[in-house]
N, C-alpha and C positions, 0 to 999 in steps of 0.2 A: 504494500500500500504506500502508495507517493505521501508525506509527510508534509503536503501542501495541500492536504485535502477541502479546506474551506478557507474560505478569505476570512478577511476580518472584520466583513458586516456579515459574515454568516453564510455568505453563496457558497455554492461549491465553485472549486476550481477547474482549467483548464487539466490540470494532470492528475487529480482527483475522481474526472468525469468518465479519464482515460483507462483510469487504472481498473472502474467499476464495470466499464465497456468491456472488459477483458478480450481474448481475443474473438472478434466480431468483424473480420475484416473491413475496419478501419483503422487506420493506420495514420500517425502526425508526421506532414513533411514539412513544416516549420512553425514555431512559435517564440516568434521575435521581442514578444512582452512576456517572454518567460512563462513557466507551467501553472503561476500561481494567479496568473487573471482568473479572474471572477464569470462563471458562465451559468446564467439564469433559463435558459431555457432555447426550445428550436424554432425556427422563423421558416415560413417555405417561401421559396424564393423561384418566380416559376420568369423563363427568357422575357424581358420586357416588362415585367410589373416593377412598381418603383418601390422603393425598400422602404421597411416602415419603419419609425424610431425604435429600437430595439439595445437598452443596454444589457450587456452582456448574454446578448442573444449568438446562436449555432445558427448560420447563415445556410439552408439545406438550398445547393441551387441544381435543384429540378430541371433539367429539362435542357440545362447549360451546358454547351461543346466547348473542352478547353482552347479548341482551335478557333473558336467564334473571336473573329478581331474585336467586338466589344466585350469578351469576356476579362481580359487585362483590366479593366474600368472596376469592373464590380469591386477588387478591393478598398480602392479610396472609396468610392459610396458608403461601402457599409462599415469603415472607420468614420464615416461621418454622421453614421447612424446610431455607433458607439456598439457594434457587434464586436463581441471579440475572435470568432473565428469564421474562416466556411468550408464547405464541406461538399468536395467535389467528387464525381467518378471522372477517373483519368479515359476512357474509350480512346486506349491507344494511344492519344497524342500528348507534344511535348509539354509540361508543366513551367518550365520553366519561368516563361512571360510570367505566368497568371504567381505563379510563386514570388518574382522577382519584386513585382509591382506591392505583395500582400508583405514582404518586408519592408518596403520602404513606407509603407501605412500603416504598418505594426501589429497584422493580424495574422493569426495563424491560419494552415492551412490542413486538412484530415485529408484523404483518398478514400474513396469507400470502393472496393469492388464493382464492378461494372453487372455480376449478374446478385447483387442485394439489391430487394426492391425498396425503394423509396418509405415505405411505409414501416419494413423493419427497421430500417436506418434513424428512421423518425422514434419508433420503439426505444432500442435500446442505446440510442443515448438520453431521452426521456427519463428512462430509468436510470439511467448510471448519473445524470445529473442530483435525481431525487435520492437517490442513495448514497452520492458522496456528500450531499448537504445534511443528510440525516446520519449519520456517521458518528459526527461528532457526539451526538446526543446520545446514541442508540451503543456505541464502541461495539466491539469485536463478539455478539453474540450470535448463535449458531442462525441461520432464516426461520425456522420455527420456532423459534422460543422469541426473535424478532416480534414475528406475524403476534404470538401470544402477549407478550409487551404491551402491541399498537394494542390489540383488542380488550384491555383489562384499561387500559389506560381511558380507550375512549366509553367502555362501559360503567366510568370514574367520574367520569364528566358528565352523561348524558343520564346518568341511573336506570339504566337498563341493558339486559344482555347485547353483546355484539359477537355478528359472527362475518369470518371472509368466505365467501363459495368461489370457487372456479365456474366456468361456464357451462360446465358439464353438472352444476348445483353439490359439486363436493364440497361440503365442510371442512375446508384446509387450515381454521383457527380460530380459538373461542374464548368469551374472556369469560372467567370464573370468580368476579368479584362478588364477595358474598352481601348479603340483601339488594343486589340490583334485581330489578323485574325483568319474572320469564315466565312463559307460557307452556302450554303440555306442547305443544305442533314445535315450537322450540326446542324444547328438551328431548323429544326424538329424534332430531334432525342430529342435533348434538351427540348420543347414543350411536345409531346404526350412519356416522357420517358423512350423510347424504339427508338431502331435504327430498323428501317422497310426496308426489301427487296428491293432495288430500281429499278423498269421497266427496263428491258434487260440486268438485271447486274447479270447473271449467276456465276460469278467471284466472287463474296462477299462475299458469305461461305467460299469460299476457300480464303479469303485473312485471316478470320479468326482462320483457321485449320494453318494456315503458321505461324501466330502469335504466336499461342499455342505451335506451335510442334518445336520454338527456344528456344533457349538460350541467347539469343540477343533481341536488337529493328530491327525494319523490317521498311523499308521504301517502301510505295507506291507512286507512279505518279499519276499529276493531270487526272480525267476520265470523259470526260463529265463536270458535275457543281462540280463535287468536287474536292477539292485542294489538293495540293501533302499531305501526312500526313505519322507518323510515329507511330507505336504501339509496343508496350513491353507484355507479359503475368503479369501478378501478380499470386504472386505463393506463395504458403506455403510449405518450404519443397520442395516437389517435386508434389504437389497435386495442380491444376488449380483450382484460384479462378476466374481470369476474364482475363480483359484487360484493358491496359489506354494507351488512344491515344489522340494527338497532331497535330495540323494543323500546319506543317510548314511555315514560313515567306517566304515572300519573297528573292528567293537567298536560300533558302535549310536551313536547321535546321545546327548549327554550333556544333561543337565538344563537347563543355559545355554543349551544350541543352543536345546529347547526352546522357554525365552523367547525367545529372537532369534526363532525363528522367529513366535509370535503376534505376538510387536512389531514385526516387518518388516513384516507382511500388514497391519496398524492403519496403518500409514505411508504401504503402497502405495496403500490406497483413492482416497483422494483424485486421487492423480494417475493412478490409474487410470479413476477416472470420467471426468477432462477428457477423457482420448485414446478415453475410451467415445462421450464428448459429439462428438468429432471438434474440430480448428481447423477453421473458416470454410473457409480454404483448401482442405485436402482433402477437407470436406464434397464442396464446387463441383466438385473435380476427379471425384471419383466421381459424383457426380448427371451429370455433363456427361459421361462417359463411357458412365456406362447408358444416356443417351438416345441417346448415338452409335450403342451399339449396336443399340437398338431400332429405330434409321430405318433405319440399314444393312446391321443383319448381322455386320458385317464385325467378325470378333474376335480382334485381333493378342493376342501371347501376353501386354505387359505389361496390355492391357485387362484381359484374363480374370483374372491374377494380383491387380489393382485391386479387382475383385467380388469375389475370390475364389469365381471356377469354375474346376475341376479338371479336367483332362482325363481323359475317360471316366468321371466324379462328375453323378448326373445334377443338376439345378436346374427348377423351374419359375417361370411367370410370375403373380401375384398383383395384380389388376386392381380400382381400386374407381371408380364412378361413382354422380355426385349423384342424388337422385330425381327419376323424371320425367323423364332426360335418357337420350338413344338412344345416344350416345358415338362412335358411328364417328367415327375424325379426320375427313371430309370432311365430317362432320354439322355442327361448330362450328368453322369457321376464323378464326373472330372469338370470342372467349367473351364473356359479358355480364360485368358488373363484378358481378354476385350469385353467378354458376355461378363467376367467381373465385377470390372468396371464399371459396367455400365448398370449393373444393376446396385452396386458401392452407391453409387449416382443416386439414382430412382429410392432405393432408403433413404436414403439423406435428404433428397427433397420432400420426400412422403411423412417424416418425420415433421419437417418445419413446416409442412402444411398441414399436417394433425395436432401441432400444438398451436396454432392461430386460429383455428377452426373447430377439432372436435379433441379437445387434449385429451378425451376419456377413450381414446383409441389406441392402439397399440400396434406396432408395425417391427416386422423381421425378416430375414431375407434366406432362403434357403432354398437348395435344389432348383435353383435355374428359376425362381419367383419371389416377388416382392411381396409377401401377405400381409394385411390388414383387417386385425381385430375391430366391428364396427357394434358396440352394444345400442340395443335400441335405448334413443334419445325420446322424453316428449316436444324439447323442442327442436331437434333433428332430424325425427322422426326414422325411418327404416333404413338409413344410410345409401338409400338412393340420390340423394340430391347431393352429399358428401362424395360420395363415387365418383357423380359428374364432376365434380370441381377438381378432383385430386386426381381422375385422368388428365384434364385440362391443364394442371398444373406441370404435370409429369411429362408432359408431350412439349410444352414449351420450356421447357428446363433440361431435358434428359433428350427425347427424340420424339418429334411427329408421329412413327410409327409404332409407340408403343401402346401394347394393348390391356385392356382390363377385363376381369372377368367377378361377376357377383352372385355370390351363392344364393340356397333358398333359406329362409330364414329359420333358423333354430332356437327351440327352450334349453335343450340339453346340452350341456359343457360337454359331457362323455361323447357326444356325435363330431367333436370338433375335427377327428381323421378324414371320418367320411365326408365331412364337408370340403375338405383341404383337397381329396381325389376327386368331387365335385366341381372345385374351382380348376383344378388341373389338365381334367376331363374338357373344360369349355375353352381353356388356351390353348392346349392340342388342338381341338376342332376349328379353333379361326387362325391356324399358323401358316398354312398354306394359301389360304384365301385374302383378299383384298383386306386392308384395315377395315374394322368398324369404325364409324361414326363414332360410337358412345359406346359405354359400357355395355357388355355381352351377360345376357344371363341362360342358363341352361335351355329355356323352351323358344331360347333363340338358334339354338344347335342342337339337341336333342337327336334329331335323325343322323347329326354326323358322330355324335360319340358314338350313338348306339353300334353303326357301322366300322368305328373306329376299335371297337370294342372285340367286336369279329373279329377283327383282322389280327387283336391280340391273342384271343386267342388262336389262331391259325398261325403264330409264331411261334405259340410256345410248345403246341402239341403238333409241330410238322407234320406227323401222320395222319391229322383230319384234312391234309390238303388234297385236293386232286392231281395225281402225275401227273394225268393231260397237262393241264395247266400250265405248270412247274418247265416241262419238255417243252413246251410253245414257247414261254416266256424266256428260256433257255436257248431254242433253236433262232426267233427274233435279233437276242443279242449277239450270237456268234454270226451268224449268216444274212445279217441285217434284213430279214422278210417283215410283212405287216402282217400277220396273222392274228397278234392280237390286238393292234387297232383295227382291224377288220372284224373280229368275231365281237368287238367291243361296239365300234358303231353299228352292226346289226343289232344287238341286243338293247342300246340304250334305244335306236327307233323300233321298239318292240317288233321286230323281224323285217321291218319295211327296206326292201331290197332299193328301191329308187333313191329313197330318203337319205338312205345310210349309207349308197354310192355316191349321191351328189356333195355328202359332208364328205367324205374321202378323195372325192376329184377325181374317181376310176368311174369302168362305163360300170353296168349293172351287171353283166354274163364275168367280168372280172372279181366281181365281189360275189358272184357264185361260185365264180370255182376256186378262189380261197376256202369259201366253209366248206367248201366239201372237202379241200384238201385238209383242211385243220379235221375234219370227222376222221381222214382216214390215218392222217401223220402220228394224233395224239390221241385216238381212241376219246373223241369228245361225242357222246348223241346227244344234239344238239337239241334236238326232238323234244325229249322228255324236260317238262317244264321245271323241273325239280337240280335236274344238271345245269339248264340256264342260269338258274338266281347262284349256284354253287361258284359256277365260272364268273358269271359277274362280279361277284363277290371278289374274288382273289384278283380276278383283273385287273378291279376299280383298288382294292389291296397294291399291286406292284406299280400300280400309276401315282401312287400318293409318294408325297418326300418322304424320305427316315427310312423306307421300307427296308429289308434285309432279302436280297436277292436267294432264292433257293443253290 
């Protein structure tokens, strides 16, 4: 921790801000007024708008080519704005002008990665601002026992319980000051750490959509057993991390409480994003238990509690595979160092897209697929609209061509395998075929697993196959004949001799005396309808990719 953590009217500092930002690919390539300027907060700064007075404001310039001949300008403006830094992505080009000019007007200058969007950038210096000002006060305690501080503190103030939820309405911190006012819906919420849908309160999602979508504390009336209460969003920047709410006393929350309460939620951010972010550690433990689940099955009760799946709450499974790749585990037991890669990649953006969006998710990468844990949400609802976004996300970050697949929805933790060979099943079936659009579910492929399905078995037990076949498919490759595009486009134009010569570009007496020669070469009667669908089978088999030539 930089030892210049807060100025001496109390802001945080430039090297304070930095230290809290940890690494987040932003990065200081000059700070000419030294690490101990004073920095109050972020400014967006979009090509063309005029700077607004800002002391000690993070100049975020949106949208700004460092090559733009007016971008050299922007540092004297916003030293005359009284910002003390800005905060560019370099896209390639030379920094130097735009650095040169921001020494000689005494402002520093950050880089931020060219693929962070704007919005995190916005986040976590938010946080790392509110954290290094709050620092001094709060010293070296662990983030939850923080998070418990803020919440005893502001249920000190306001005399009534307070608690921090996540988005996902987990109870991540609760203050326990004794005679503050609480309620039984309270005190459950606290017990089983999570706040649960309460019988006939159609209303409750939407008290917390109202929450979200101010700028303020929102006040509710007592409903039934619960007491009047008041909530605030906690926010980073401009990105929702949760909420923290407060049971009013008796006689209504007073104007203090109030401020306590928007000053609690500015405080919580921060340490609410690390625990959003995960430590390392229980990252690993949850990653290492979803895969447990997924090989096994087997769902003891603290596993499920870990995911967060509910008993009788259903969940499903959310599958993405790279392009061009069939995915079945058995398909890739070895992966290449590129399909790695690429799927390293696709975690990693699935990760920071499930902690901005549904944190109560959980994602691991295994066997040639990126899986995602998706429990049903009431305000997420069956992780279909989640789906959409985090393909969305993943095609523009990782590749256009990667694909997703979403299971059918389950109660039972124990079914997690078979749902894992479900989502596997459906990105084998679209591996060959054109990209989907959007996300693929089962009774969108259904007739090609089931086909797919045959063909494994016809692998594994060689002796269900037909010789014919096998000697055709065999005689084609060394002798380069068409017999079995020939006996193929007969069969797909259900025997239509015209039809199935005009697709082949032979006359029609040509395409007769192929079948006949395939009747006589490989012992195929083609007659009985029963050998038809056999040959079809394995034909439509050794025309697929992956196949295993006999």
């Amino acid at each position: 921790m930089s030892d210049l953590t807060t100025s001496l009217d109390g802001a945080a500092t430039l090297g304070g801000m930095l230290d809290g930002a940890g690494p987040a690919g932003i990065r200081l390539l000059t700070a000419p007024a030294g690490l101990g300027a004073p920095v109050r907060g972020t400014v967006i700064y979009d090509a063309g708008d005029r700077i607004a007075e800002s002391p000690g404001g993070l100049l975020l310039l949106v949208g700004v080519d460092p090559s733009d001949p007016r971008a050299p300008a922007l540092p004297g403006q916003a030293a005359g704005r009284g910002c003390t830094a800005l905060v560019v992505k370099r896209r390639g080009q030379d920094m130097a002008p735009l650095v040169g000019e921001a020494e000689r007007h005494g402002v520093a200058v950050l880089a931020a990665e060219d693929d962070l969007p704007w919005r995190n950038i916005d986040a976590v210096l938010s946080c790392a601002i509110t954290g290094a000002g709050a620092s001094a006060v709060l010293g070296a305690v662990p983030v939850a026992g923080e998070l418990y501080a803020l919440t005893d503190h502001l249920a000190s103030v306001v005399g009534g319980a307070a608690v921090v939820e996540d988005l996902a309405r987990r109870v991540i911190a609760y203050s326990s000051v004794p005679g503050a006012r609480i309620d039984a819906p309270r005190e459950r919420g606290i017990l089983l750490r999570r706040i649960e849908d309460l019988p006939g309160r159609p209303d409750q999602p939407r008290q917390y959509q109202r929450v979200l979508a101010s700028q303020t504390v929102v006040r509710f009336p007592a409903i039934e057993e619960e007491l009047p209460r008041a909530a605030v969003a906690v926010r980073a920047g401009t990105l929702p991390l949760g909420t923290l709410w407060v049971i009013e006393p008796e006689g209504g929350i007073s104007p203090e409480g109030m401020t306590a309460l928007a000053e609690t939620a500015r405080l919580v951010a921060p340490h609410l994003l690390r625990l959003l972010n995960l430590p390392e550690a229980e990252r690993r433990l949850r990653r290492e238990t979803f895969l447990a689940l997924l090989d096994s099955g087997s769902a003891p009760e603290e596993a499920c509690a870990l995911l967060g799946i509910r008993t009788g709450v259903p969940f499903r499974l959310l599958a993405f595979a790279a392009p061009g790749t069939a995915t079945a585990t058995e398909t890739f037991p070895v992966l290449s160092a590129a399909l790695a890669t690429v799927l390293e990649h696709a975690e990693s953006e699935l990760t920071r897209h499930a902690a901005a969006h549904r944190p109560d998710v959980t994602v691991a990468a295994t066997g040639g697929v990126v899986f995602v844990l998706v429990p049903y949400s009431a305000e997420a609802g069956d992780g279909t609209r989640f789906a959409d976004t985090a393909l969305a996300a993943v095609r523009r970050a990782v590749s256009p061509g990667m694909r997703a697949a979403l299971s059918r929805s389950c109660r039972n933790a124990g079914a997690s395998a078979s749902l894992r060979r479900e989502a596997e099943a459906i990105l084998r079936a679209t591996a060959d075929a054109p990209v989907p659009a959007g996300v693929t579910a089962v009774a969108d492929v259904r007739h090609r697993i089931l086909l797919d399905r045959i063909g494994d078995e016809l692998e594994r037990d060689p002796w269900l196959r037909l010789s014919g076949v096998d000697e055709l498919v065999a005689h084609d490759a060394e002798q380069g004949t068409g017999y079995g595009a020939s006996v193929m486009a007969w069969l797909d134009e259900l025997g239509d001799i015209a039809t199935a010569a005009g697709r082949l570009r032979v006359h029609p007496n040509t395409l007769r005396h192929r079948l006949r020669r395939a009747r006589e070469l490989f012992a195929l009667d083609l007659d009985d309808p029963d050998v038809r669908l056999a040959v079809w089978l394995e034909l439509r088999r050794s025309d697929r990719p992956g196949h295993r030539t006999p």
